[in-house]
C-alpha positions as CSV (number, residue, x, y, z in Angstrom):
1,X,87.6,85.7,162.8
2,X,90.4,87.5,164.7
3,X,90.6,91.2,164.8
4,X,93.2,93.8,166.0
5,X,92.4,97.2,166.4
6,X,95.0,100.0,166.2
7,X,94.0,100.9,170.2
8,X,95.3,97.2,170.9
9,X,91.9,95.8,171.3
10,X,91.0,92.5,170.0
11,X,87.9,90.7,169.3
12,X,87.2,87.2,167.8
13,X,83.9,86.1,166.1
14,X,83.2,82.4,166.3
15,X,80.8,80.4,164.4
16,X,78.3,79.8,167.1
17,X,77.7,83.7,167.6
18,X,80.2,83.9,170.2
19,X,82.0,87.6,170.1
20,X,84.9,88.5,172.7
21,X,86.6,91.5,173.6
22,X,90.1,91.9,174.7
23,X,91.7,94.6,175.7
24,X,93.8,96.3,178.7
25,X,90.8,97.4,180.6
26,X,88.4,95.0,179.9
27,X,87.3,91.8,178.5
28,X,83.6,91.0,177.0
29,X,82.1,88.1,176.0
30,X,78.8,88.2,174.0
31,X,77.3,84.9,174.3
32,X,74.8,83.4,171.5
33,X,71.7,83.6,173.9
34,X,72.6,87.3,174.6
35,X,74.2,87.1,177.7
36,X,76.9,89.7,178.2
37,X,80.1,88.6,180.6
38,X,83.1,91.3,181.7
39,X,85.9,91.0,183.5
40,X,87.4,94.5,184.5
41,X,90.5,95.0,185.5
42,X,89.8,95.6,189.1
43,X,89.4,91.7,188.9
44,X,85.8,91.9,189.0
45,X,83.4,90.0,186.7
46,X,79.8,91.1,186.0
47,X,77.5,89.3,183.7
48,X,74.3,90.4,182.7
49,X,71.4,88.0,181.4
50,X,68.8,88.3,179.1
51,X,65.7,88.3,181.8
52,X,67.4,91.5,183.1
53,X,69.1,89.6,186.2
54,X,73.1,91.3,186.8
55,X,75.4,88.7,188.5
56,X,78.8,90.4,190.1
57,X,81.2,88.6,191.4
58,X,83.6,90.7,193.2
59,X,87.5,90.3,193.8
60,X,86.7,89.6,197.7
61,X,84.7,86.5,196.8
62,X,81.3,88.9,197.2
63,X,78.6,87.5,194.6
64,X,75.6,89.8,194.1
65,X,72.8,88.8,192.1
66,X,70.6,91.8,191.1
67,X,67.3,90.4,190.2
68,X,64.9,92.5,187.6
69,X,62.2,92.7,190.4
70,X,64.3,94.5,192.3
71,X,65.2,91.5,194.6
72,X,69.1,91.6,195.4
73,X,70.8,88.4,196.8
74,X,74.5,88.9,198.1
75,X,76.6,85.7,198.9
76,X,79.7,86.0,201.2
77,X,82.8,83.9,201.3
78,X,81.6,82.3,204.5
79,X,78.5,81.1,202.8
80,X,76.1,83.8,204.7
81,X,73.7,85.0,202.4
82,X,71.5,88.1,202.6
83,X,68.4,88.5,200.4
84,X,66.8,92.3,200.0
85,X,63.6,92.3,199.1
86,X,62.1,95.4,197.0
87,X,59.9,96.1,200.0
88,X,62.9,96.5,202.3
89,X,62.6,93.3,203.7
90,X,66.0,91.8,204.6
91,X,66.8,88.1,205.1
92,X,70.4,86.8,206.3
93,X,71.0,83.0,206.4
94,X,74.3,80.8,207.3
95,X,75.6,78.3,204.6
96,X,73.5,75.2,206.5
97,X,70.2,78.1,205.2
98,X,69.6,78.4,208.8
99,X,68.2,82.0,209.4
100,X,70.0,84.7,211.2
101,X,68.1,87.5,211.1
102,X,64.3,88.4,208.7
């Protein structure tokens, strides 16, 4: 189903459970398994999953995954990667996984 709302925004209701969001700020998915997608209109995207894990990807290529256990892994352009642990721990690797800095 297709609706309009008198703000502007839409949202369409597919068979499969499928439920998006349009409008001029934002746009939401709701997927079947409960996953939850948004694109803002900074040109950001942030999804967040069931097991409580919130990926970002940012306009500058920047992906962050936020991990339930507190674990954050951020993914650059280049391919470095740094991992933050929950005890402060910080990892950085290149895109070959060789290790920079722990």
């Amino acid at each position: 189903t297709h609706t309009t709302y008198p703000d502007g925004m839409q949202v369409f209701k597919f068979a499969n459970g499928q439920v998006e969001g349009i409008s001029a700020m934002v746009e939401v998915i709701i997927f079947p398994d409960g996953t939850v997608s948004r694109r803002l209109d900074d040109g950001s995207e942030r999804t967040s999953f069931v097991d409580g894990t919130v990926e970002t990807l940012r306009q500058s290529g920047v992906k962050v995954l936020e991990h339930a256990s507190g674990q954050k892994d951020i993914v650059f352009p280049d391919g470095t990667r740094r991992c933050e642990f929950p005890d402060g721990t910080v990892e950085e690797s290149q895109e070959d996984l060789s290790l920079i800095m722990d």
